[in-house]
C-alpha positions as YAML, in Angstrom:
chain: A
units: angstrom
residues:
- id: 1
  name: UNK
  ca: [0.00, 0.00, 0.00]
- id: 2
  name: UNK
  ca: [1.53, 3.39, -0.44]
- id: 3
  name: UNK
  ca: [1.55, 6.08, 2.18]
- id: 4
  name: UNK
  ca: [2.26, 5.39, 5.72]
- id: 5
  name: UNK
  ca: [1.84, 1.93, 7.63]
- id: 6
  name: UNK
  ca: [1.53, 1.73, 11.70]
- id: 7
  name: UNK
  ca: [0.97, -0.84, 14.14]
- id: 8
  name: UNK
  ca: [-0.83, 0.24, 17.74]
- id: 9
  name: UNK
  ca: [-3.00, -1.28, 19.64]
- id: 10
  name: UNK
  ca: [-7.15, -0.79, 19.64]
- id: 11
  name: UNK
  ca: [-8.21, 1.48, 22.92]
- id: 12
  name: UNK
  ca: [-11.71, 2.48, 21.82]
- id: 13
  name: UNK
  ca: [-14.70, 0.96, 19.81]
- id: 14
  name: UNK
  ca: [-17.17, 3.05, 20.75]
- id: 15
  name: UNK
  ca: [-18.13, 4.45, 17.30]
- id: 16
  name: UNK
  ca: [-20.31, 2.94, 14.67]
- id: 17
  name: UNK
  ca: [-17.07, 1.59, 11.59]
- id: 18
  name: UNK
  ca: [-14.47, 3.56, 13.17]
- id: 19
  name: UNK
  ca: [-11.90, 2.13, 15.96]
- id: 20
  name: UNK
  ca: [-9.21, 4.92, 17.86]
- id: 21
  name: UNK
  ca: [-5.68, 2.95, 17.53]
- id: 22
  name: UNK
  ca: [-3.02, 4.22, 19.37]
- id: 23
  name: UNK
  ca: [0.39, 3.87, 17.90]
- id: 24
  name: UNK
  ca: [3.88, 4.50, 20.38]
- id: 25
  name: UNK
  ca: [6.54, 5.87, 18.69]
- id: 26
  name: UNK
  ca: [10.19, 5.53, 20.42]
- id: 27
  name: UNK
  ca: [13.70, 7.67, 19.94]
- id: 28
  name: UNK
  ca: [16.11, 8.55, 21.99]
- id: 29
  name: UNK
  ca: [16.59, 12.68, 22.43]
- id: 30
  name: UNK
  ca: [18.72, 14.40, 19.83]
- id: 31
  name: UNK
  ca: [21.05, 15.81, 22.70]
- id: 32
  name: UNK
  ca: [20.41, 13.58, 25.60]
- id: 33
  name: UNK
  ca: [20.40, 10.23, 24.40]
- id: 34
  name: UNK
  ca: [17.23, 8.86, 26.20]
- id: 35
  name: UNK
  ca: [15.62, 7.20, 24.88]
- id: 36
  name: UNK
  ca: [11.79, 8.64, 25.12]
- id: 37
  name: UNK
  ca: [8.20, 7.65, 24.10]
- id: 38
  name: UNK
  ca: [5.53, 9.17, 21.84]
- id: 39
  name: UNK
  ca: [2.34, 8.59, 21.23]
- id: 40
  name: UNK
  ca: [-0.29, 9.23, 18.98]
- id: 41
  name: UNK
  ca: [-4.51, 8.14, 18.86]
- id: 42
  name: UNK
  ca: [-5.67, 7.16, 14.53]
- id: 43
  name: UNK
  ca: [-9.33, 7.44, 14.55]
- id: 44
  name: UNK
  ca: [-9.18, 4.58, 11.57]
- id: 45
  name: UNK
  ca: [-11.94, 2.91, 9.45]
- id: 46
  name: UNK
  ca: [-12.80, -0.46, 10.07]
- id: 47
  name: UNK
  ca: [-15.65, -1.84, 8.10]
- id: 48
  name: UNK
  ca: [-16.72, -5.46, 9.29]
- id: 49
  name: UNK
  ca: [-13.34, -6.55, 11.12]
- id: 50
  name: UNK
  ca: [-14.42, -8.03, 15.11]
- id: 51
  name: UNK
  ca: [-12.16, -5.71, 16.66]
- id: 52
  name: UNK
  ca: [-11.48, -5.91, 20.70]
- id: 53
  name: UNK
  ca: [-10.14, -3.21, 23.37]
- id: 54
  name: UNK
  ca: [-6.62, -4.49, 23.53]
- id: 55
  name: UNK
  ca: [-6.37, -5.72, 20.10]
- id: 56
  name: UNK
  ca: [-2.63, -5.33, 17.91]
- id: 57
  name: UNK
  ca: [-3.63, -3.81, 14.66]
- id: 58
  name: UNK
  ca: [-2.25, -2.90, 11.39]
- id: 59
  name: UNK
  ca: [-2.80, 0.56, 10.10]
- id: 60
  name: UNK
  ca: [-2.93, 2.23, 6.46]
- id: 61
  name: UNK
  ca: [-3.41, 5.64, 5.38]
- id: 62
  name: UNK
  ca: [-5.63, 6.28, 2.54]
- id: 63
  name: UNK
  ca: [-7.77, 9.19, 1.23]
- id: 64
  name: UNK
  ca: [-9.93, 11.30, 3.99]
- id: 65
  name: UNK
  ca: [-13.26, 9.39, 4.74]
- id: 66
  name: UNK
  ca: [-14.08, 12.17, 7.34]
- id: 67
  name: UNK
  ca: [-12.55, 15.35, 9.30]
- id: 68
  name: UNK
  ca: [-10.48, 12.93, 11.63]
- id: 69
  name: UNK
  ca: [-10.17, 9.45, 9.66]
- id: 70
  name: UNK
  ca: [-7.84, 9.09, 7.51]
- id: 71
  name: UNK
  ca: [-6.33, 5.90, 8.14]
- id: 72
  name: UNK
  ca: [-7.91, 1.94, 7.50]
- id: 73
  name: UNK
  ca: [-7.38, -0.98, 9.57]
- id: 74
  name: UNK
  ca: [-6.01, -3.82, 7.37]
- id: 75
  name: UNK
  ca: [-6.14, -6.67, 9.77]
- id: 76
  name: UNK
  ca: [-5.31, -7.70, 13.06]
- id: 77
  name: UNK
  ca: [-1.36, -8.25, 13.63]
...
């Protein structure tokens, strides 16, 4: 797929096709060297997948479907 590809974990399901995956990001500090943690919530589009609370995911980004999703799940990792 082109564009970017992520894999977080599922921490809401509360909306009707749409799932809030949140991906951690680690690096250590350009000056520092510690290593430090970033993370960021993907309101993504999930059409008929049984998704969980808890649940390793794979993430794609694809055109806007809405003001916040623009991402898709593609399956569970």
């Amino acid at each position: 797929m082109k564009g970017k590809t992520f894999i977080g974990k599922v921490v809401s399901t509360k909306m009707n096709k749409t799932v809030i995956v949140l991906v951690e990001h680690s690096f250590a500090h350009p000056l520092y060297k510690k290593a430090m943690r970033r993370i960021k919530r993907y309101a993504c589009h999930n059409e008929s997948l049984d998704l969980k609370v808890g649940d390793m995911v794979s993430i794609a980004e694809t055109k806007p479907m809405s003001r916040r999703k623009h991402f898709v799940v593609i399956g569970k990792v």
